[in-house]
C-alpha positions, 0 to 999 in steps of 0.5 A: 496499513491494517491487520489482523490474526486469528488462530482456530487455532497500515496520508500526510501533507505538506504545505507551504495550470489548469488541467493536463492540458495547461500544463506548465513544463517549466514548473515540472522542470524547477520541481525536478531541478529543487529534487536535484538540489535536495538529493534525490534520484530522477525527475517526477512524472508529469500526471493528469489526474494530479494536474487536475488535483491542483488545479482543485487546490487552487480553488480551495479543496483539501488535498485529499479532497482534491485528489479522490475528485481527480480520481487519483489515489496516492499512497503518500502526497504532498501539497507545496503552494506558492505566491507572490513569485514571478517565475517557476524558476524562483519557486524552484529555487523555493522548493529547494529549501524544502527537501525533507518531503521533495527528497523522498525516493518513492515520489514518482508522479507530479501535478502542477497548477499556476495562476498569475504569481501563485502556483500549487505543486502537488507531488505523490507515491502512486498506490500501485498494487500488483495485478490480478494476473500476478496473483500466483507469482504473489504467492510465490513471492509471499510464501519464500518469504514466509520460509525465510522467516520460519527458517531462524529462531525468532521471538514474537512478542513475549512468545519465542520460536525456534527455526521451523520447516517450510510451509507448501502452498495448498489450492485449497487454502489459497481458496479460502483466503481469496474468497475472503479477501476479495469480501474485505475489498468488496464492502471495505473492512478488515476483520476475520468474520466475513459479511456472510457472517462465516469464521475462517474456520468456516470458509477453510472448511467450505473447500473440503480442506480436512484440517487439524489446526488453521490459523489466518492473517488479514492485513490491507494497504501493503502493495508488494509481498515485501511489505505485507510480510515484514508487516506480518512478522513485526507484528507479534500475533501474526509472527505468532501464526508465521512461526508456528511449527504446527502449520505445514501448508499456506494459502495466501491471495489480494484483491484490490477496490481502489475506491475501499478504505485499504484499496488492497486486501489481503489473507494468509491462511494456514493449515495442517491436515 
């Protein structure tokens, strides 16, 4: 995951059937008993694409090969491959002794593949970005949080704040931080010039937003408005922007291109009038 702050002021692998069709219920059933075993809550669900993925691994591709030619795209995946054993039980039994990534609670989706004694088990957290009909409860969510922070003393970086007011949701703002996250999905970068080289200073303005001071975050990969703004305020120029008590208004939108670097995009854009 990846950001960035103005003022005018964020995949590993572990390694150790055929298409969706072929696909082999008694290794889903040994990957959920080995997810019992290492402690972790529920069974991972069978997935197409992720099928198709190990059936790529069994022919040699990478895992991140494999998976982007499945047209799966995973915020996290795992790859575990096995030989040499007679039943899925026995690589069950295997894969228990390796808890450290099966456990992970996020894991939601599971695609296998055998051949004879050698299987390939593909395990993955599904990049699941809010829908684009989300968008004003996204907002929503986004700006209490945001309140939350603002309303105690915090220090960002070198720089200390003390509590500030709440910021209110502006149209206008959120017009300028959509038009620019959907630039950034679109041709897949995270910077604050837009490709029709405008600043935010310059996009804020287009809208007819009479500003005093505006400041704007950018940041790509995060799916739910927890992640973005706890990645906002861990970082100190971007809580710098959050605590700043000259800002009275926030705009804030995303814009999902699963086939960019981020996949998802974001900006937060500030102002005072």
């Amino acid at each position: 995951m990846r950001m960035a702050s103005w003022v005018g002021v964020m995949a590993a692998a572990v390694v150790a059937c055929g298409p969706a069709a072929a696909q082999d219920d008694d290794l889903v059933a040994a990957v959920a008993q080995a997810r019992r075993q290492c402690g972790a809550a529920g069974p991972l669900q069978p997935n197409a694409q992720l099928n198709d993925a190990a059936r790529r691994l069994s022919q040699g591709a990478p895992l991140q090969q494999a998976l982007q030619a499945a047209g799966y795209r995973a915020k996290r995946s795992y790859q575990w491959n096995f030989g040499g054993y007679r039943s899925a039980q026995a690589v069950g039994r295997a894969l228990g002794a390796q808890c450290r990534a099966l456990a992970e609670a996020d894991l939601r989706e599971v695609g296998v593949m055998r051949s004879g004694t050698s299987y390939w088990i593909v395990a993955a957290v599904p990049f699941d970005p809010p829908p684009t009909a989300s968008a004003g409860s996204v907002a929503e969510q986004v700006l209490a949080l945001v309140n939350q922070a603002r309303a105690q003393p915090r220090r960002c970086g070198s720089e200390s704040f003390g509590a500030a007011g709440p910021l209110s949701l502006n149209a206008q703002l959120t017009q300028a931080a959509q038009a620019h996250a959907e630039s950034m999905a679109r041709y897949s970068y995270l910077e604050h010039q837009g490709r029709d080289g405008s600043s935010p200073a310059g996009r804020i303005g287009r809208t007819g937003y009479a500003w005093r001071s505006i400041g704007e975050n950018i940041a790509s990969g995060q799916t739910t408005p927890e992640q973005v703004v706890r990645d906002w305020v861990r970082s100190p120029e971007h809580c710098a922007n959050i605590m700043a008590p000259g800002f009275k208004e926030m705009g804030v939108a995303y814009a999902v291109n699963k086939t960019s670097e981020g996949g998802i995009y974001w900006a937060q854009t500030f102002g005072k009038r």
